[in-house]
N, C-alpha and C positions, 0 to 999 in steps of 0.2 A: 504494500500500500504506500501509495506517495499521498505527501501533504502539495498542494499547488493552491496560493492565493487561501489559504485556510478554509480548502474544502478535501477532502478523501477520494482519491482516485484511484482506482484497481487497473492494473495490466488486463490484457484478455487472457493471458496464462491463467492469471491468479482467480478470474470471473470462469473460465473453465472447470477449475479444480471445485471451486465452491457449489456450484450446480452439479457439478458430476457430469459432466456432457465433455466434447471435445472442441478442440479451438476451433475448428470450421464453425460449428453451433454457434459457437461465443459471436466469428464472424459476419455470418447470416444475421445473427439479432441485429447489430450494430445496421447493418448495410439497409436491411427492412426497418428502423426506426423502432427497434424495441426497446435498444441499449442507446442511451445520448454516450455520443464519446467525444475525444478532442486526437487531436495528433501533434504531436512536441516530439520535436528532432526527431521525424519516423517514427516514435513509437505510439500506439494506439490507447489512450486509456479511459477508459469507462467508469462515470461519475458514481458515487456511493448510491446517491437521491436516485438515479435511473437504476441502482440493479435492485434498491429493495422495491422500487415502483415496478420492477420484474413480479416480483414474488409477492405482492398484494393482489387478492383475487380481485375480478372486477365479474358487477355483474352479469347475465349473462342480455343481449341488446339483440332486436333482429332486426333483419334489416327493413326501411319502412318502403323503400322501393319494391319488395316483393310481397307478390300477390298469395292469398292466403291460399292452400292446400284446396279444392274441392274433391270431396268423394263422389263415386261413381255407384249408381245404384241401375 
C-alpha cells in the first residue's frame, strides 16, 4: 500500500491477492470502470475508496429500457 496526497493506494498485485482473483481480473475491472485507478511513473494503482466500493453490495436495478416478460398461453 502506498500513501499519495494522504489517500491509500493499492498496486493491482496487491488488489489481486486481496480478492483472490488474478491480475488480468484486477485489469479488466480497472479498464471497464469498476476499479478508479491513477498511473505514476507506469505503475497502475487503485484507490482504497474504489476497491471497498468493489465489495459493497449494491442493489439489484433492471433495466427500465426493457420491456417486461409476456407469457404465452
Amino acid at each position: 500500500m502506498q500513501i499519495i496526497e494522504g489517500k491509500n493506494y493499492f498496486t493491482l498485485s496487491e488488489i489481486a491477492e486481496k480478492l483472490n482473483c488474478s491480475y488480468l481480473m484486477v485489469q479488466r475491472y480497472v479498464y471497464k470502470g469498476r476499479l478508479e485507478a491513477i498511473k505514476i511513473k507506469g505503475r497502475v494503482y487503485v484507490t482504497e475508496d474504489s476497491y471497498k466500493a468493489l465489495l459493497t453490495p449494491t442493489p439489484y436495478q433492471t433495466d427500465p429500457k426493457r420491456k417486461p416478460r409476456t407469457t404465452k398461453k
